[in-house]
C-alpha positions in Angstrom: 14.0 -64.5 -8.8 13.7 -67.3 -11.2 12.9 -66.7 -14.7 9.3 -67.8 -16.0 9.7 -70.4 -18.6 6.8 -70.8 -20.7 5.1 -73.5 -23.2 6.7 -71.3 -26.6 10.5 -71.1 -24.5 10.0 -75.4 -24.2 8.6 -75.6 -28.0 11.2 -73.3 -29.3 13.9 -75.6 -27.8 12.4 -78.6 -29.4 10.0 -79.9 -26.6 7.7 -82.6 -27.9 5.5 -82.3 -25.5 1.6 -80.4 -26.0 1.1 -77.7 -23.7 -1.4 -79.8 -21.9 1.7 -82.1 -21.1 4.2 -79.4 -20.1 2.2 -77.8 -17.7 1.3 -80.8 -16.1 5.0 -81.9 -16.0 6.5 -78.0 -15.4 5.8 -77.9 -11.1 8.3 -81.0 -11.3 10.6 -79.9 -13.6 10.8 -76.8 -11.8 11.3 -78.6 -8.3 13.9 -80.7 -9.9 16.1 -77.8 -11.5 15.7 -76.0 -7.9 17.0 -79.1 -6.0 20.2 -79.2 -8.3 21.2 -75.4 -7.9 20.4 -75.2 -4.4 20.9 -71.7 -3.0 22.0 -70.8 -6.8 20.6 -67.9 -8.4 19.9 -67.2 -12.0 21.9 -63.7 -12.7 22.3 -62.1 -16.3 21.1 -63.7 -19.7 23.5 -66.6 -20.0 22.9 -68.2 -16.8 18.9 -67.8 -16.9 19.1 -69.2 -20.5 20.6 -72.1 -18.8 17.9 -72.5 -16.6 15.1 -72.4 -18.8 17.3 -75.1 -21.1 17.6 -77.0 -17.7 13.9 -77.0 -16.8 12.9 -77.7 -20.2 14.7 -81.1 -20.2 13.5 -81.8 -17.0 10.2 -81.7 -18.2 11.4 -84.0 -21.3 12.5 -86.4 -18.5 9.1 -86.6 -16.7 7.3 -86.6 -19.8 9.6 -89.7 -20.8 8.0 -91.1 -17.4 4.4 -90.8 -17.8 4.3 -87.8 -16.2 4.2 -89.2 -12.6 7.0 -86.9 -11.6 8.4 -90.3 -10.4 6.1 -91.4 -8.5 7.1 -95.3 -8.4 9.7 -95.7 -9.8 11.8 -97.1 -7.1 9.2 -99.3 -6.4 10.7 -103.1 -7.1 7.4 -105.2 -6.3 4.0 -105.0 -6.2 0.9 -107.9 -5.4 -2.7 -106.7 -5.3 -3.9 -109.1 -3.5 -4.0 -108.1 0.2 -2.3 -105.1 -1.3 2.0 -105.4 -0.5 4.7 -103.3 -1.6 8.6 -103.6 -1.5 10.8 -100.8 -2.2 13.9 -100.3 -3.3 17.1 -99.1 -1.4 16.9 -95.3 -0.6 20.5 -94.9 -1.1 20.4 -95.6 -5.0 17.8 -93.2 -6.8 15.6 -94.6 -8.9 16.1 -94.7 -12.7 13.7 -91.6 -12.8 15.5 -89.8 -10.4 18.9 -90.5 -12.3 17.8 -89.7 -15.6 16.4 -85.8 -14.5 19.5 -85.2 -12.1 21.4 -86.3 -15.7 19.3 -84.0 -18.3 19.1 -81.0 -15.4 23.1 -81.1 -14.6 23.8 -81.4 -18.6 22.4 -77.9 -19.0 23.7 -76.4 -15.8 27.5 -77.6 -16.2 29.1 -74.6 -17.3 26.6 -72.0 -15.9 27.9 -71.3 -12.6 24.2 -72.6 -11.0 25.5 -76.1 -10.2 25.2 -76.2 -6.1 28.7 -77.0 -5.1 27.8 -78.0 -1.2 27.4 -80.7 0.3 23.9 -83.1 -1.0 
């Protein structure tokens, strides 16, 4: 079971964010610590205190980004006339993508919760 991290756990670790903000960002934040651990669970007081670090950044990062949870940021053109969209490669993640994988895997190194497979 994962460890409930709550607005004071994300202020006490220097958040920036309102509590409005951090629960709008926390679903994603969550999503994107879960994708980076994998199968991992939290166990004992040293790994769960990296997770809660971990999702705390995470919601730093989205914050950073609007608070889209990414949501265009690959995106490399737009027109709005007769509406047209190009997008970039799927193989490179977008700047978004690379900045949470970043903050998330900063607070995991160490912990044991890093997923060690294959992506």
């Amino acid at each position: 079971m994962l460890p409930e991290v709550a607005y004071d756990d994300y202020a006490a670790l220097g958040g920036t964010a309102d509590e409005g903000g951090f629960a709008a960002s926390l679903r994603v934040a969550e999503a994107a610590v879960r994708e980076v651990m994998g199968f991992n669970e939290p166990e004992g007081g040293r790994q769960e205190a990296a997770y809660v670090r971990a999702v705390c950044a995470a919601v730093d990062v989205d914050r950073a980004y609007g608070g889209s949870g990414g949501v265009g940021e690959a995106m490399a053109s737009v027109s709005l006339g007769s509406f047209s969209a190009t997008f970039g490669s799927g193989s490179t993640p977008s700047p978004y993508e690379a900045d949470m994988r970043r903050a998330v895997r900063r607070e995991l190194s160490g912990s044991g919760l890093l997923y060690q497979g294959l992506a």
